[in-house]
VOSESE-835528 format. One record per residue: residue in three letters; x, y negated, z of N, C-alpha, C in turn. Coordinates in steps of 0.1 Angstrom, whole numbers, plus 5000, padded with zeros to 4 digits. Atoms other than C-alpha are relative to their C-alpha. Layout:
<bazas>
AlaXYZXYZXYZ...
</bazas>
This chain:
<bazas>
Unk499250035011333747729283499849864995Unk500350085003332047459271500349845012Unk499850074993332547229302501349985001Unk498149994998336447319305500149914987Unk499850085011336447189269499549855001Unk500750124997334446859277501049925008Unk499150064986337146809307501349954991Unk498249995007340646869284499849904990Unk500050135007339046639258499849865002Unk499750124992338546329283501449975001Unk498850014998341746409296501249984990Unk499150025009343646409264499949864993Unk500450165008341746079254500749905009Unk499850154988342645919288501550005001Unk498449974997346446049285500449864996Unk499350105007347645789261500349855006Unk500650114993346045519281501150005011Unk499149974993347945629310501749965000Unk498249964999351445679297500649854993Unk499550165001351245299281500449905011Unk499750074988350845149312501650025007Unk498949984986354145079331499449905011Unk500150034987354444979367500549854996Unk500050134998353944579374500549995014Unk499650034986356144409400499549874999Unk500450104994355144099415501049935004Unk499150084991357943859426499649854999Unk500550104999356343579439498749924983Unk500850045019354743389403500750084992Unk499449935010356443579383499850165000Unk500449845001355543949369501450024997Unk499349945002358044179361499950154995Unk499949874998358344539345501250105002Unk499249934997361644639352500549965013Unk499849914990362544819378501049975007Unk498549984996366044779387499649805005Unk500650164996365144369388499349955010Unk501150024990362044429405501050045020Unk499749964991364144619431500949915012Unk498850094996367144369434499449885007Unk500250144991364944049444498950045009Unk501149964992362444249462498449995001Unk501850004998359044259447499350115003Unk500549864994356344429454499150054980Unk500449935006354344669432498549944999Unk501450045006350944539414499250144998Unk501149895003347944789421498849974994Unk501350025005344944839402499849964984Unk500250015017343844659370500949974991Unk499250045006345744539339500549865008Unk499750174994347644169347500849984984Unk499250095015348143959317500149885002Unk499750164999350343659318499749964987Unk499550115009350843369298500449915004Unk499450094996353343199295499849844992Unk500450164999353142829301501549884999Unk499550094998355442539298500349955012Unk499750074983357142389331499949854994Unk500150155002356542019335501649955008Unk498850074993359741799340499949945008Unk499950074987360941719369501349954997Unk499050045000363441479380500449935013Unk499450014983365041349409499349854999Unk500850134996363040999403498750025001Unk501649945002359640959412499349854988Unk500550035014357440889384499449825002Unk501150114999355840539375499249984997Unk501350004995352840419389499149894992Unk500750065011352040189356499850094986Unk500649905009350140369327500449884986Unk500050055015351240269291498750014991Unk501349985012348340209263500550104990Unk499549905009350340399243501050144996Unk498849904988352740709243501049954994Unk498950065001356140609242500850014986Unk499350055014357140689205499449944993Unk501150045010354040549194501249854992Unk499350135006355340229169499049865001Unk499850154996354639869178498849964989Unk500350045016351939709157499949835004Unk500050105000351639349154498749925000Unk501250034996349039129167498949974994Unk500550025009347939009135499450124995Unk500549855006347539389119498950055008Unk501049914994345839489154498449884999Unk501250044995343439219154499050024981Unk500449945010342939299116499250134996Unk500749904994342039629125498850005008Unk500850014998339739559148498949954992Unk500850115008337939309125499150134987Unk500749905005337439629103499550125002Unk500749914991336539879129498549945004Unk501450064996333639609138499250014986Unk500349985008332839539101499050144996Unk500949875001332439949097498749995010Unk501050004992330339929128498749975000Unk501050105005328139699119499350044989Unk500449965013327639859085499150155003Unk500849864993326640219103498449955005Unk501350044994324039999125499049954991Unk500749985009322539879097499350094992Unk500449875010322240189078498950095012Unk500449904993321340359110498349925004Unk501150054997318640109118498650014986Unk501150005016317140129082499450135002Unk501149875002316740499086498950045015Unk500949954991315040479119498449924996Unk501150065006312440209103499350114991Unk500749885005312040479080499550095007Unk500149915000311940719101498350045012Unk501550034994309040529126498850004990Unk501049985004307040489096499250114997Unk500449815006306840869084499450015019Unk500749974987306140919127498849964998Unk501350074997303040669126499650025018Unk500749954985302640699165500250134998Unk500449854993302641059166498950064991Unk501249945008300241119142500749974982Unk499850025017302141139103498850084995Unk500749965007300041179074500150134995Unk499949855002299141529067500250064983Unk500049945015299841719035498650074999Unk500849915005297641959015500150125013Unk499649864991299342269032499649995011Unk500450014988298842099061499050025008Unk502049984997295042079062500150115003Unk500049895004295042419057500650065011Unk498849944987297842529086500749885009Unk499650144987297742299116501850015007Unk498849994992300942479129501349954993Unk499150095007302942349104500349824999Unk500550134996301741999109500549985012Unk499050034984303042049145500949985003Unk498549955002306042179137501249894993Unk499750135004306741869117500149935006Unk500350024990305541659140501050005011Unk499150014990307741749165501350004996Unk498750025004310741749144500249854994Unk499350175006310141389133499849945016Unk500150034984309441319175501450045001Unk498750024999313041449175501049914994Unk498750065005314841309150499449825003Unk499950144996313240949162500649985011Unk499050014988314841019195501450004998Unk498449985001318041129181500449874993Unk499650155003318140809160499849875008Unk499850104994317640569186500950035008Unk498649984992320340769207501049964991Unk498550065005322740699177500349864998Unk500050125004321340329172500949985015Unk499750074984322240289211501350044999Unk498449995000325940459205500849904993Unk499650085008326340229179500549905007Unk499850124994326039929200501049985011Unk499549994991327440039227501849984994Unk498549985002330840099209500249844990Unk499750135000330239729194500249865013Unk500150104987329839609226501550015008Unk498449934995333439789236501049944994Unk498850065010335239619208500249835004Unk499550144994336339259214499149924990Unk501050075016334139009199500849924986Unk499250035015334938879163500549875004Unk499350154999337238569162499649964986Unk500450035015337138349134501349974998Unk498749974998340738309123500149864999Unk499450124998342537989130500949964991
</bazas>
């Protein structure tokens, strides 16, 4: 009795599951669940697991072939003027310059608190070496991570055009 019951209450859980599912056709890329459609262009029948599309966008096509020069910019972008762009840049360097500064100030800072590898210990610290370590290796990080950002720094001044003086 008990087992018969164990069985009819799977099966009543699994019904629903069941009777959601309809039949998936296949016609070439394209899914399909009806039937009469499926029948008329001749797909076939999808066995086994769920199939979830998504749909995607088609890319245009056109009877010319595309060209083989790349624009700097996309085609509605607006025009700027050589004076504005070189203005721009002048204050993209400016900021730059202003970061490396700041960034270099906190790594001075941040080599002195290091001292080699050995910063000065607190009270607490006497007391609990593991904490001292723990420190310790988080100012060994953050000197690494501040010379990786001094080095991005430069790098992205070194990318910009050098400063003119204006004529």
């Amino acid at each position: 009795m008990n087992k018969s019951l164990t069985i009819l209450l799977v099966f009543t859980a699994m019904a629903p599951a069941a009777w959601a599912q309809d039949r998936i056709y296949r016609c070439g890329n394209e899914y399909t669940n009806n039937a009469t459609q499926a029948k008329e262009r001749g797909c076939k029948l999808v066995e086994g697991g769920n199939v979830t599309v998504v749909q995607g966008s088609r890319p245009k096509t056109s009877g010319a072939v595309a060209p083989t020069t790349t624009t700097a910019s996309p085609a509605g972008a607006p025009r700027v003027d050589n004076n504005d762009q070189r203005a721009r840049d002048a204050d993209a360097r400016a900021i730059l310059e202003s970061e490396l500064r700041k960034a270099e100030a906190r790594h001075a800072e941040l080599l002195k608190e290091y001292n080699d590898g050995a910063p000065v210990r607190s009270a607490l610290e006497l007391r609990n070496p593991q904490i001292y370590m723990e420190r310790t290796a988080e100012l060994k990080a953050s000197v690494a991570r501040s010379e990786s950002d001094l080095a991005g720094i430069r790098r992205e001044l070194a990318r910009l055009a050098p400063a003119t003086s204006a004529k």
